[in-house]
C-alpha positions as CSV (number, residue, x, y, z in Angstrom):
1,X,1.4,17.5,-9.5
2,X,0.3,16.6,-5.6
3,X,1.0,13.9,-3.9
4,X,-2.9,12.3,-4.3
5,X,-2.8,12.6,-8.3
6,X,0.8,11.0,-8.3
7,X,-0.7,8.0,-6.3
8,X,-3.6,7.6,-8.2
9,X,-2.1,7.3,-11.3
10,X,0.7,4.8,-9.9
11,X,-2.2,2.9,-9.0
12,X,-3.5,3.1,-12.6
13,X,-0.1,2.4,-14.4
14,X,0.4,-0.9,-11.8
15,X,-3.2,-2.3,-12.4
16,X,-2.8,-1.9,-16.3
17,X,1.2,-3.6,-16.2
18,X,-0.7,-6.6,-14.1
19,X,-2.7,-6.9,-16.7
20,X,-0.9,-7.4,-19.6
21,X,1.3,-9.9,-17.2
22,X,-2.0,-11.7,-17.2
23,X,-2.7,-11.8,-20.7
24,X,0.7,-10.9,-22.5
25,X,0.2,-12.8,-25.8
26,X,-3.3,-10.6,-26.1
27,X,-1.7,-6.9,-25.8
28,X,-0.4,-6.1,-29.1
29,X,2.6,-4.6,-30.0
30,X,1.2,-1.0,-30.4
31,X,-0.5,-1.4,-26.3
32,X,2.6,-2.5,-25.2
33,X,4.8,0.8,-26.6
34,X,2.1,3.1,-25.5
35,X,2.0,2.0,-22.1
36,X,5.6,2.6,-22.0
37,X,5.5,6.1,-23.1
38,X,2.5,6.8,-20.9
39,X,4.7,5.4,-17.6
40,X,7.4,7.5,-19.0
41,X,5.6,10.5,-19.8
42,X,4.2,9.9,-16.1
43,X,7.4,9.8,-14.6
44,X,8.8,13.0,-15.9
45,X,5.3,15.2,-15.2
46,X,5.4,13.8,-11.7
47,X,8.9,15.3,-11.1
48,X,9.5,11.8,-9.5
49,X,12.1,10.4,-12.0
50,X,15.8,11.4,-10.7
51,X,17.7,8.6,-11.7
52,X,18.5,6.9,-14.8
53,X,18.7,3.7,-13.8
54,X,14.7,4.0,-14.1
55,X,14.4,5.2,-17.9
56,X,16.7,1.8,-18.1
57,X,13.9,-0.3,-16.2
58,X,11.3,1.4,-18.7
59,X,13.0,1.2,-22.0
60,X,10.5,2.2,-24.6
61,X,12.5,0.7,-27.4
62,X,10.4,-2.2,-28.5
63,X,11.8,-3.5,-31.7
64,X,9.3,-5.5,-34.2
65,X,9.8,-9.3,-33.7
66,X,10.4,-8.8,-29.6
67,X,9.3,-12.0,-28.1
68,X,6.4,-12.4,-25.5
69,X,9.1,-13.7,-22.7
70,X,11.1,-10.0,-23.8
71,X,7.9,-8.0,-23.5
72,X,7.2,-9.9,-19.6
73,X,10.8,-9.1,-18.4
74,X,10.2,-5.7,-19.3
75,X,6.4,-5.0,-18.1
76,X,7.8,-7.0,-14.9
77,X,10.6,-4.1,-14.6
78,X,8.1,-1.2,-14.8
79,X,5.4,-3.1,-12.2
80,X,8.8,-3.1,-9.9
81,X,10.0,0.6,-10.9
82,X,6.3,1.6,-10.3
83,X,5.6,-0.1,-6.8
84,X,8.9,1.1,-5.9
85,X,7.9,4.7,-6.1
86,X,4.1,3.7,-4.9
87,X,5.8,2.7,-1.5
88,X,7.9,6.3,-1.2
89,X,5.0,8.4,-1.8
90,X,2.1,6.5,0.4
91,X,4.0,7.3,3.8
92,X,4.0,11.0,3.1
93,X,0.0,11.0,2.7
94,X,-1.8,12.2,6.0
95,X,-3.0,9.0,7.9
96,X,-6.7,10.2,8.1
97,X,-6.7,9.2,3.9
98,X,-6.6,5.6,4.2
99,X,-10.4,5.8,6.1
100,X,-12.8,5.4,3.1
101,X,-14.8,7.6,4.5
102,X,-12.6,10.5,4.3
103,X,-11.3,9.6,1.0
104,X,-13.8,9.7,-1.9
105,X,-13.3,13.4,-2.3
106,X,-9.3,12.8,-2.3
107,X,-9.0,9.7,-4.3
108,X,-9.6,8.8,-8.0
109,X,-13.2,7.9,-8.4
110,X,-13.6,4.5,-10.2
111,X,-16.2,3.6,-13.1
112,X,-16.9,0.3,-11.6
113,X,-16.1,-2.1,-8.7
114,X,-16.0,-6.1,-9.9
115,X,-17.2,-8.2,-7.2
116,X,-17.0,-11.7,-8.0
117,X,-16.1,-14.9,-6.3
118,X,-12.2,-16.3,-6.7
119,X,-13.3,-19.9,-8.2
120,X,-14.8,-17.2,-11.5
121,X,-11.4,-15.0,-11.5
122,X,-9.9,-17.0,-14.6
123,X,-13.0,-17.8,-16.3
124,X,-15.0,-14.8,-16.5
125,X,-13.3,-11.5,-14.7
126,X,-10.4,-11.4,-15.9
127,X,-11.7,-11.1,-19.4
128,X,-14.7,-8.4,-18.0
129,X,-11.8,-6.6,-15.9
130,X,-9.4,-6.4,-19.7
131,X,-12.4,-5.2,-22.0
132,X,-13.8,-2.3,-19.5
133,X,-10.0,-1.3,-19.3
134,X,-9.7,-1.7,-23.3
135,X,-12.6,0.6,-23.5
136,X,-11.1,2.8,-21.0
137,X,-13.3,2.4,-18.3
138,X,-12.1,2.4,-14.8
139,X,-12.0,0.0,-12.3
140,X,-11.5,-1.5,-8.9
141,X,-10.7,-4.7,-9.4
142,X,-8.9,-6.6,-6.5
143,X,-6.2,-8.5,-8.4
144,X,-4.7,-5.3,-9.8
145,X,-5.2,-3.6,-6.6
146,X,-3.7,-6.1,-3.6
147,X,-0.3,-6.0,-2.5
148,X,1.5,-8.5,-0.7
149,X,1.5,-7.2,3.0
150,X,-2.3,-4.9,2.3
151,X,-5.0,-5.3,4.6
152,X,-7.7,-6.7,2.4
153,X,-10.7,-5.5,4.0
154,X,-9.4,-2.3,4.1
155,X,-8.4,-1.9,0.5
156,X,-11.9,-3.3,-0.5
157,X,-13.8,-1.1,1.5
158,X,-11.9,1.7,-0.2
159,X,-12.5,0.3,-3.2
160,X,-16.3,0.0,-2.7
161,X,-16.3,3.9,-1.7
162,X,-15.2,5.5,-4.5
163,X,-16.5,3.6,-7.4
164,X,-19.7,5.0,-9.0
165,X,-21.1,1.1,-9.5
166,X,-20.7,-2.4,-8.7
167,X,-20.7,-5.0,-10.9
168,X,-21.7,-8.5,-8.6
169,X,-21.1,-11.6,-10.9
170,X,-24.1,-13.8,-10.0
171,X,-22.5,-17.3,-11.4
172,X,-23.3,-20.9,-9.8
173,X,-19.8,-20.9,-7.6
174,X,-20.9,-17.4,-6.1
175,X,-24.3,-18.9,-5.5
176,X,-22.8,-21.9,-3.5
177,X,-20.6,-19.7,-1.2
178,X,-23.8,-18.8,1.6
179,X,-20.8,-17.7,3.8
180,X,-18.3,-16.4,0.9
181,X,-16.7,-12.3,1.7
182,X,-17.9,-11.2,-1.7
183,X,-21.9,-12.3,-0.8
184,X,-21.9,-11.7,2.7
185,X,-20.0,-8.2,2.6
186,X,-19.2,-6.6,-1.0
187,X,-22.9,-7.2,-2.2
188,X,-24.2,-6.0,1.2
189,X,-22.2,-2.8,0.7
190,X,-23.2,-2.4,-2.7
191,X,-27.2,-3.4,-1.9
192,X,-26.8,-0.5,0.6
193,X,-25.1,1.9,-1.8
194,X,-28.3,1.1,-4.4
195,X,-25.3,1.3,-7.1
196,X,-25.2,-2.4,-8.3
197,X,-25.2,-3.8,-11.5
198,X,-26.0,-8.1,-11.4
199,X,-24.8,-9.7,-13.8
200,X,-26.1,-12.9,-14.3
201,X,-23.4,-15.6,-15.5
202,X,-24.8,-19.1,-16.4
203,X,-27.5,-19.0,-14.3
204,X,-31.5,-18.3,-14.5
205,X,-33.9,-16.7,-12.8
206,X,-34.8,-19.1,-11.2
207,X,-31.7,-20.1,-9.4
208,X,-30.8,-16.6,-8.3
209,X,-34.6,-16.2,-6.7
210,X,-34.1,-19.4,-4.6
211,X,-30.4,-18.6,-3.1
212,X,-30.6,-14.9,-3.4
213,X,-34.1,-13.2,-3.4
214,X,-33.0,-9.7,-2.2
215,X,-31.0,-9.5,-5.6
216,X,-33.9,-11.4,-7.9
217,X,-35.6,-8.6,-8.2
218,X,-32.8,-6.3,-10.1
219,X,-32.6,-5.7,-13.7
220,X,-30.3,-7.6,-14.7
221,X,-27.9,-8.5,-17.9
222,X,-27.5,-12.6,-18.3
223,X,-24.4,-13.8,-20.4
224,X,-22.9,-17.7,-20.4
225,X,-19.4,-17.1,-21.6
226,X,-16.4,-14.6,-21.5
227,X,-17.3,-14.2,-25.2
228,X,-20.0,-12.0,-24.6
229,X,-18.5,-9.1,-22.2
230,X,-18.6,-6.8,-24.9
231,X,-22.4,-6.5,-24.0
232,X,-21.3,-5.4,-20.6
233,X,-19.1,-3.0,-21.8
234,X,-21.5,-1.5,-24.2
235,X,-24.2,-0.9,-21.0
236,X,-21.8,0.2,-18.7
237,X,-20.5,3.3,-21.1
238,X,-24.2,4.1,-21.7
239,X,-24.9,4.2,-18.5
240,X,-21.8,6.1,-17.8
241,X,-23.0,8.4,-20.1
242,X,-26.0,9.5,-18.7
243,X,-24.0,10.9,-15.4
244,X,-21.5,12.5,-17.3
């Protein structure tokens, strides 16, 4: 396995343990034991797994009746285990890979990139970012992405150039932010890249024509509460569908 696949699925295995340490009490018991296996499995295909004090970090063995605050110590050891190994294998990656513009070709492709504003995060993408990965779609979403210490712009820039579409979250708060990085930058990237998908969240047409009139004209999907992103879901694999 090269050094680009074992990064890429790091990536994937850290951005699925953050989730659950989201939303622990919503992963069921059967998630939890098969993201486990599928670090584990991970670990010993990647030929990166010498020591045992790792299988420790990762023990699989989740007895029934294992409490929530077990199950978060134990996803909290494999997000360390995994992050740990992230940061050996990144410095042996040519520099010229961490351009987005060299890296498409190199680095996992993403189903969708969620651009949203931060005051929406709880309320609405969190849920949208758990049901695409649920329905095993993937994504760039920035609070599975972001270390401590990355250089944001950066990392969203990459994020923007490999993922095949970009969902903008067109709610009230990211209509008030005239000035905001996810208006002024992310939905200018993704106007450009004529791959966005609005979505419009409590708000009508009417709103979005007054603050945002470039956008008003896209097709777009309107929902009012995290209840619904199953409708978002379903459009997004149909649409994913038709490039497959």
């Amino acid at each position: 396995m090269d050094k680009y696949t074992i990064l890429n699925e790091l990536d994937n295995l850290i951005y699925k343990c953050k989730l659950i340490l989201d939303n622990p009490i919503a992963i069921n018991l059967g998630e939890r034991k098969k993201l486990s296996d599928d670090i584990i499995n991970f670990l010993s295909r990647s030929g990166i797994l010498s020591e045992d004090r790792y299988i420790d970090a990762i023990n699989t063995d989740l007895p029934f009746g294992e409490t929530t605050a077990t199950y978060i110590k134990k996803t909290k050891n494999m997000l360390e285990v995994l992050q740990y190994l992230r940061n050996k294998v990144e410095p042996q990656l040519p520099k010229k890979y961490n351009n987005p513009i060299n890296a498409p070709d190199i680095m996992e492709k993403r189903d969708i990139f969620i651009c949203y504003v931060v005051e929406d995060r709880k309320e609405i993408a969190i849920p949208l970012a758990s049901a695409f990965m649920n329905s095993d779609i993937s994504i760039w979403f920035d609070r599975y992405e972001l270390e401590w210490g990355d250089n944001w712009v950066e990392e969203i820039e990459k994020g923007l150039a490999i993922s095949r579409y970009g969902i903008v979250i067109i709610s009230k708060n990211f209509l008030a932010k005239d000035e905001g990085w996810a208006r002024k930058n992310e939905l200018s990237a993704l106007l450009n890249k004529d791959n966005i998908l609005p979505i419009w969240y409590g708000v009508s047409d009417k709103d979005v024509k007054q603050k945002l009139p470039t956008i008003a004209t896209r097709q777009a999907i309107s929902i009012s509460s995290a209840s619904e992103v199953s409708i978002i879901v379903d459009a997004v694999q149909k649409k994913l569908n038709k490039i497959e």
